[in-house]
C-alpha positions in Angstrom: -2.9 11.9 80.4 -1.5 10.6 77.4 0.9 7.4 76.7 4.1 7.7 75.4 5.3 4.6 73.4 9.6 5.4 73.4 13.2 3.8 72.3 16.1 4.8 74.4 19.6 3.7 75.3 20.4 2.6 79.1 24.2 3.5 80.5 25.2 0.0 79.2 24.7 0.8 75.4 21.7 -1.6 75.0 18.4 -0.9 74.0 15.2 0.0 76.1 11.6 0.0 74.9 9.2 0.9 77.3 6.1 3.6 77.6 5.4 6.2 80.0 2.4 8.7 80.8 3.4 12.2 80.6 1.1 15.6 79.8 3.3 16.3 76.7 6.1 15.0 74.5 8.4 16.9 76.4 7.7 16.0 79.7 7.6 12.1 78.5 11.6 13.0 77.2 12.2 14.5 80.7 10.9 11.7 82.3 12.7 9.7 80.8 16.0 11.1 81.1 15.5 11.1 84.8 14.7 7.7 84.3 19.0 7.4 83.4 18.0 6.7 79.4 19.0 8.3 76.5 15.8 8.5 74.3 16.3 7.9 70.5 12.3 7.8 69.2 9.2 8.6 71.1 5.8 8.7 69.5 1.8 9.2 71.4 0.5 5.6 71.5 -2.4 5.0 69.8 -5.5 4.9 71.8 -7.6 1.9 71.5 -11.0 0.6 73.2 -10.4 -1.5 76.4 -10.2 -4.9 75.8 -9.7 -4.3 72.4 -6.0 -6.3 71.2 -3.7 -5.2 68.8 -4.7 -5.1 65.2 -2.0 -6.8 63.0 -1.5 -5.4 59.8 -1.3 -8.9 58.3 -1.4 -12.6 59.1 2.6 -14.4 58.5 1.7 -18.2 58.0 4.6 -20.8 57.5 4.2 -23.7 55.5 6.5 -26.6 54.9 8.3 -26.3 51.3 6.6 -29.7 49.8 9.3 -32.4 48.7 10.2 -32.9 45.5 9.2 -36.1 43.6 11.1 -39.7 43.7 13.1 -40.2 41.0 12.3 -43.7 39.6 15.4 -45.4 37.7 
């Protein structure tokens, strides 16, 4: 059965992100509603190997800005 990755809104107005298994994209949306949320963006997750982490799409490294120069005089 596939895995649902979905967005929704609780009672309280605040975001929810969560996944669920369901047979079809409709049954995922049903579940979910019974679940009390209001979904806002579902999409199949992508299926990957087990044991297999998430891929990133590209590394972020931080560096420290270097200081600038002394001023002599």
């Amino acid at each position: 059965m596939p895995t649902y990755v979905y967005r929704a809104i609780d009672q309280h107005g605040r975001e929810v992100r969560d996944r669920v298994e369901a047979a079809s994209d409709v049954e995922a949306i049903q579940e979910i509603r019974r679940k009390g949320y209001f979904p806002t963006k579902i999409h199949e997750a992508l299926a990957r190997p087990a044991g297999q982490r998430r891929a990133w799409g590209r590394v972020v490294q931080w560096h420290r800005r270097p200081r600038p120069p002394e001023r002599v005089g």
